[in-house]
C-alpha positions in Angstrom: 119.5 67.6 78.5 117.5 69.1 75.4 119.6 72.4 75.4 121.0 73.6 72.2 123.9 75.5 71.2 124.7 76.9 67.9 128.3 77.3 67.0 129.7 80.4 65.0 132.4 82.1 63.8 134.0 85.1 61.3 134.8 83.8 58.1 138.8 83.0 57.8 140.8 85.7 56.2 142.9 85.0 53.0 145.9 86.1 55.4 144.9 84.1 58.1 144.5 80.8 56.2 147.8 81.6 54.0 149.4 81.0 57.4 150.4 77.6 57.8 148.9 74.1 56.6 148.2 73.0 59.6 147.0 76.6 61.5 144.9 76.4 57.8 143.6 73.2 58.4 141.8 74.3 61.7 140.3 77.3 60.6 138.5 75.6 58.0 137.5 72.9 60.3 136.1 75.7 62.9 134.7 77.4 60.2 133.1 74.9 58.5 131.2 73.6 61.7 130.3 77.2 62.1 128.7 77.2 58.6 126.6 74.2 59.0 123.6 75.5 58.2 120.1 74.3 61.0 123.0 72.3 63.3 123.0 72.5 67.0 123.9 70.2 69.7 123.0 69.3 73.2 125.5 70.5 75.9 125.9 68.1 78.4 127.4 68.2 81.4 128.0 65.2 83.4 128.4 64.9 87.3 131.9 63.4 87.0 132.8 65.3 84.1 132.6 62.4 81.9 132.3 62.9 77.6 131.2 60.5 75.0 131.6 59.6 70.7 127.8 60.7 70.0 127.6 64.4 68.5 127.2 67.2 71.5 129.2 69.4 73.8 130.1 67.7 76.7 131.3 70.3 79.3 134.1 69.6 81.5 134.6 71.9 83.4 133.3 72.4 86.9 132.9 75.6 87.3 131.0 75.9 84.1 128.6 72.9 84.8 128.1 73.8 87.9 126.1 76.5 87.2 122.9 74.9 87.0 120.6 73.9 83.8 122.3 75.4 80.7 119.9 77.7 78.5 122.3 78.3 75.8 126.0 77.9 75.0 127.9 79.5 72.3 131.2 79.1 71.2 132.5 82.4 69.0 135.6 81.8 67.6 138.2 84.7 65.9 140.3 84.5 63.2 143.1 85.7 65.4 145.6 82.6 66.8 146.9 82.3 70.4 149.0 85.8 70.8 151.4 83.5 72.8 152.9 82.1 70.0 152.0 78.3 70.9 150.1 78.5 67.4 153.7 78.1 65.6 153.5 74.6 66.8 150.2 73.9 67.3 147.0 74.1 65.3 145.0 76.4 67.4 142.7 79.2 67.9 141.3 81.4 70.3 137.9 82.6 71.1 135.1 83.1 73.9 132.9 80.9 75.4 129.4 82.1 76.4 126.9 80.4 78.8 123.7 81.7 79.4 121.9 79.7 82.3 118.5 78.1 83.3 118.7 81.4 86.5 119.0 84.2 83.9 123.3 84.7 85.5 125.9 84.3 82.8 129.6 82.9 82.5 131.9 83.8 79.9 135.6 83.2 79.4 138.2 82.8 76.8 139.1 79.4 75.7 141.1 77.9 73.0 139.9 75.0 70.9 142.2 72.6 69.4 141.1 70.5 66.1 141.6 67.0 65.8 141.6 66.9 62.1 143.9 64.0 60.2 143.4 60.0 60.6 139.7 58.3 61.9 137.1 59.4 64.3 138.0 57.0 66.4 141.6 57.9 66.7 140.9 61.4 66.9 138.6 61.0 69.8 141.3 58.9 71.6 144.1 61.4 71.2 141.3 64.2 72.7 140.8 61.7 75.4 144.4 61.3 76.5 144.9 64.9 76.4 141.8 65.0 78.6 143.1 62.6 80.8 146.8 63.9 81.1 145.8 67.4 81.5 143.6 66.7 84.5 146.5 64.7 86.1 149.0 67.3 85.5 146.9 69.6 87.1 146.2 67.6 90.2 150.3 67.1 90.7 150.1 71.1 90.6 152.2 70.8 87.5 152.0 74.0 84.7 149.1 73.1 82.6 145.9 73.8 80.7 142.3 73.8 82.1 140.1 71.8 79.8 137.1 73.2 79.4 134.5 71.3 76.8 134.7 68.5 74.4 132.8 69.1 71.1 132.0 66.0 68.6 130.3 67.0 65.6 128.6 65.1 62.7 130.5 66.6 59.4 129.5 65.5 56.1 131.9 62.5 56.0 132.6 62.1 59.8 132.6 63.3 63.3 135.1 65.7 63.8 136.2 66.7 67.5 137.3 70.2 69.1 138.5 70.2 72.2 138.1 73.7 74.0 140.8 74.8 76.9 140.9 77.8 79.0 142.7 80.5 77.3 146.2 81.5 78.7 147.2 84.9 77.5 150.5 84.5 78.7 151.5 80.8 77.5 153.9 80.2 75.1 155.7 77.4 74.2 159.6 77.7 73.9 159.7 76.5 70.2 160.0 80.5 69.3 163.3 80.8 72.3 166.0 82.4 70.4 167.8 78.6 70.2 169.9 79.9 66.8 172.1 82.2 69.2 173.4 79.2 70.4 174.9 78.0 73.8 174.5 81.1 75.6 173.6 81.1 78.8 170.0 82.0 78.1 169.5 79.2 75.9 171.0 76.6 77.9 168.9 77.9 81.4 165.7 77.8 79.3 166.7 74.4 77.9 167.8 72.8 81.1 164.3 74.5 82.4 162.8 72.3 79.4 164.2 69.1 79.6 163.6 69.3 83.8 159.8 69.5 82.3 160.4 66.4 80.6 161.9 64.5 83.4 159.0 65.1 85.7 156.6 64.1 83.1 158.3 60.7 82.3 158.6 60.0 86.5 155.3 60.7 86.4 154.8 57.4 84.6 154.4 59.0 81.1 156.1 58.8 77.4 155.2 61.8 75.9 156.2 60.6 72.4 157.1 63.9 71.1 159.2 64.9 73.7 160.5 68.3 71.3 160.6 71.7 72.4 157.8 73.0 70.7 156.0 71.1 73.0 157.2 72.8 76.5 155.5 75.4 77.6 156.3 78.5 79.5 154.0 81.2 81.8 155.7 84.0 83.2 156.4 83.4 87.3 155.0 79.8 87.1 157.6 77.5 85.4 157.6 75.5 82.4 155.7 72.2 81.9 154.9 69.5 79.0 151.8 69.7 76.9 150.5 68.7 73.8 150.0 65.0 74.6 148.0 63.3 71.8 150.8 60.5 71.4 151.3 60.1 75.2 151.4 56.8 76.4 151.7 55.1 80.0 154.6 53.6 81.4 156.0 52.2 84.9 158.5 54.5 86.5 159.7 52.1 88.7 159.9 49.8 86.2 163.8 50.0 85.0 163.6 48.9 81.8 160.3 51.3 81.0 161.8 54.2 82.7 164.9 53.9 80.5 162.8 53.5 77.1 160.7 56.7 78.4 164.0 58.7 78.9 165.5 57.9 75.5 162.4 58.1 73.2 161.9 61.4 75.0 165.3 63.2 76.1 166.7 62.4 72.2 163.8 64.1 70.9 164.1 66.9 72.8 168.0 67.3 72.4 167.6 66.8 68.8 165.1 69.6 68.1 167.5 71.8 70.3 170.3 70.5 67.4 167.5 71.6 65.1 167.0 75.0 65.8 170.5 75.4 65.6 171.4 75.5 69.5 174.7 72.9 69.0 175.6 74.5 65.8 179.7 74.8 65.8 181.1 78.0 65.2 184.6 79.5 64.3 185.7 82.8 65.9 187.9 85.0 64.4 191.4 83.2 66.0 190.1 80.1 64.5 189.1 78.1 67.3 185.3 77.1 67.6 183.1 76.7 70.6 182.8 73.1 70.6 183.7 72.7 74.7 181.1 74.9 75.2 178.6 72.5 73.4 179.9 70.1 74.9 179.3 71.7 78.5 175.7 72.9 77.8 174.5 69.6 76.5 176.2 68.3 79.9 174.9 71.1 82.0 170.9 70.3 79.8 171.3 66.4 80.4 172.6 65.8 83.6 171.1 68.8 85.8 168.3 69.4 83.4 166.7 66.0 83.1 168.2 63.5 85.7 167.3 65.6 89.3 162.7 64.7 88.4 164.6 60.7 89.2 166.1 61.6 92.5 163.3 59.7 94.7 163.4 56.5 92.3 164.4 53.4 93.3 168.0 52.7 92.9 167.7 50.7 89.7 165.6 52.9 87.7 168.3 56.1 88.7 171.0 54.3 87.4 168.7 53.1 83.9 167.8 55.9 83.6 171.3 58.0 84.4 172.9 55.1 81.6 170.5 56.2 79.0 171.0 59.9 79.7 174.7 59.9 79.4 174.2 58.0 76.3 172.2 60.5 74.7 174.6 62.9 75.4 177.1 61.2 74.7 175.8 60.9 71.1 174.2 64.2 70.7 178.1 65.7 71.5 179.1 63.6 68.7 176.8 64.9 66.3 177.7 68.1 67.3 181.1 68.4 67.7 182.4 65.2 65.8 183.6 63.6 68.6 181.8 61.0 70.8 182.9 62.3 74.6 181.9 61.3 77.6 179.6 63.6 79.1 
């Protein structure tokens, strides 16, 4: 199109880059792109929201391209981190997004941008891509999810790097920061029952998110929970037994064993000396059973009961890590 943008951003605080390696990590990739002294890029925006690997912004958002000829584009990002607390998990940060069109009106919204930083271009741009791609689906199945709104590739010194930009939620959160270290309260087992339910409508929809752990489920107030984060997702066959049954235990002992991690299973002795190990043994039944299996009720026959096998076996073994014992859940 011939339009530039120029990309800037507030210098990282000590604080803020003191924060975490990876939370680090992206402020210095934002920043640096920032400081790149005589860069710009073209924004492009394609009819069918398409993006490529050669340096530019390539809008995907609708609404923003549908604006008409793009004058000018800026992205401003803050040193501040998603107020949700999704940047505990997740490397990254919030800003605005201004557009300034061929017409003289203007759009502006907050967005996020994520930045792909470790391994090749060319994997980073195919993890950006699947997220693309899942996110768009997710949001066509009405499921909880995030609006992307631009993917920026960049020519670094070395090599590309790639941002991708989201519509800022306010009031996302992901439920890695739940209380999980109270334990099997009933709290904690609702919002992990609400989690793994998340998970078992993302693998029927024919996915393996590959890092099926909490951190990765997301919460907004009113709307239900949903999956996200999916730069290791890869397709599968839900009607396909033996894929559906790989999808549920890759995924489900993930999830059940960052619950474990955080301290959810954790047995403990009151003061007559007994512990709570039946009710571990319920909520990881209660989590399981009426968390995960109900997303498999309108499968075919074979792929409920493959996938209800594989679910009683995770719990099955996740009670035994817990409580010692290898019930039958």
């Amino acid at each position: 199109m011939g339009i530039k943008y120029e990309f800037t951003a507030g210098e990282a605080s000590s604080s803020a880059i003191e924060r975490e390696d990876r939370q680090r990590a992206a402020l210095q990739t934002v920043n640096a792109i920032a400081r790149a002294t005589g860069r710009s890029l073209d924004v492009i925006a394609q009819p069918d929201g398409g993006f490529g690997t050669e340096p530019g912004v390539y809008l995907l958002d609708t609404e923003v391209a549908a604006g008409g000829s793009i004058r000018q584009a800026d992205f401003s990002f803050e040193e501040r981190m998603l107020s949700g607390a999704a940047d505990s998990a997740h490397a990254v940060i919030a800003g605005n997004l201004a557009i300034k069109y061929g017409s003289g009106k203007g759009l502006s919204c907050e967005v996020a941008a994520k930045c792909y930083e470790k391994r090749t271009f060319e994997e980073r741009f195919a993890r950006a891509s699947r997220e693309i791609e899942v996110m768009r689906d997710m949001r066509q199945r009405g499921e909880l999810g995030l609006d992307p709104i631009a993917l920026a590739v960049m020519q670094g010194a070395d090599d590309r790097s790639v941002v991708l930009l989201t519509r800022f939620n306010s009031g996302l959160y992901t439920l890695d920061n739940n209380p999980w270290g109270r334990g099997t309260t009933e709290h904690n087992v609702m919002n992990a029952a609400e989690a793994t339910g998340a998970l078992g409508r993302f693998n029927a929809m024919g996915y393996v998110h590959g890092d099926g752990k909490i951190k990765n489920v997301a919460s907004v107030a009113g709307r239900g929970v949903a999956m996200i984060d999916f730069e290791t997702t890869d397709h599968m066959d839900p009607t396909d037994p033996e894929q559906a049954a790989s999808a549920a235990h890759k995924d489900l002992e993930y999830m059940m064993g960052s619950l474990a991690d955080k301290g959810m299973f954790r047995l403990r002795q009151n003061r007559q000396g007994s512990n709570n190990s039946r009710a571990i043994v319920g909520a990881i039944q209660e989590i399981c059973e009426n968390g995960y299996l109900p997303a498999w009720s309108d499968a075919p026959g074979d792929v409920q009961t493959a996938v209800y096998d594989v679910v009683a076996e995770v719990a099955a073994a996740t009670t035994e890590r817990a409580v010692g014992q290898r019930l039958t859940v």
